[in-house]
C-alpha positions, -999 to 999 in steps of 0.1 A, spaced: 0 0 0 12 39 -8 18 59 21 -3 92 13 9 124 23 -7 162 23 20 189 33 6 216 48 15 255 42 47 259 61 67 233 36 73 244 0 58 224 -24 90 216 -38 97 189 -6 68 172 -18 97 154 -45 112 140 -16 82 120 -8 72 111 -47 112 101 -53 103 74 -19 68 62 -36 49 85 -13 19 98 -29 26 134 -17 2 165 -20 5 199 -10 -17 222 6 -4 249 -21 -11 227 -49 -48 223 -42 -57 255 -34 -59 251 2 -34 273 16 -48 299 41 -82 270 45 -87 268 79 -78 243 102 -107 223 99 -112 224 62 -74 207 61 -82 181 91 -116 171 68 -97 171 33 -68 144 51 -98 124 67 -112 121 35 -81 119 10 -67 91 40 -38 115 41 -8 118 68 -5 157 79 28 172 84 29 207 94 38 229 120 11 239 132 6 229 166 -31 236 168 -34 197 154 -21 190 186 -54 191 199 -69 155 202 -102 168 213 -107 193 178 -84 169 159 -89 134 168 -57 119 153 -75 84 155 -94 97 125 -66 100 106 -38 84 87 -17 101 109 -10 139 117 31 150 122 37 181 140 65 198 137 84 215 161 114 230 153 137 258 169 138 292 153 144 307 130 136 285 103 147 285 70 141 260 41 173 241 51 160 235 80 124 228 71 142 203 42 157 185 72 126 176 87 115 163 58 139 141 52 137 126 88 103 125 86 105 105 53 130 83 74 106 77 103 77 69 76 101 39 58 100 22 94 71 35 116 32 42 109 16 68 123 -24 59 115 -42 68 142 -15 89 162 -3 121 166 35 125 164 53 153 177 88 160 164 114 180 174 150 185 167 166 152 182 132 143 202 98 123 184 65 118 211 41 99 202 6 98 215 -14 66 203 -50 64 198 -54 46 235 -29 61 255 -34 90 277 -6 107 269 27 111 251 54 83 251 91 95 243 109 79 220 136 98 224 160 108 197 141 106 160 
């Protein structure tokens, strides 16, 4: 099965290529005319494309608005600022990493420089896994 993936407004459309060259089916928000949607218009378009969210915006970090058990799986991105695209390409490519040997349906990830939580659908909080 292909892993799908919808990148949301803070990564350039460009670092979608990183996922296609891995057989990701990768989207961007930018290249559906979804930038500046709101939150929930995104959360419903993943639901029901069966998409994996990466973004950094941490407002997905709430289970109760964003149940990430309805989901393929929703990566938030933390990273330490300022941020440039060499940074934001990092990510990308660790979170491609993490994808080749992890699923994330049904959980909210959390990932920071050197540091990936996890919350699963039936836990009641974040587990960490230490460095990504």
């Amino acid at each position: 099965m292909i892993r799908k993936i919808k990148l949301d407004e803070n990564f350039s459309p460009a670092l979608t290529m990183i996922f296609l060259a891995a057989g990701f089916d990768a989207h961007s928000v930018f290249s559906e005319d979804l930038s500046g949607a709101s939150d929930d218009v995104v959360f419903d378009t993943i639901c029901a494309e069966e998409r994996i969210l990466v973004t950094f915006d941490t407002d997905f970090c709430n289970i109760i608005r964003y149940p990430p058990e309805e989901t393929e799986g929703i990566i938030v991105v933390r990273p330490n600022r300022p941020v440039n695209l060499e940074i934001i390409r990092s990510f990308a490519e660790q979170i491609l990493e993490l994808l080749l040997t992890r699923d994330p349906k049904g959980c909210l990830w959390v990932l920071e420089p050197g540091k990936l939580r996890i919350r699963k659908p039936d836990d009641l909080g974040f587990f960490d896994k230490g460095p990504a």
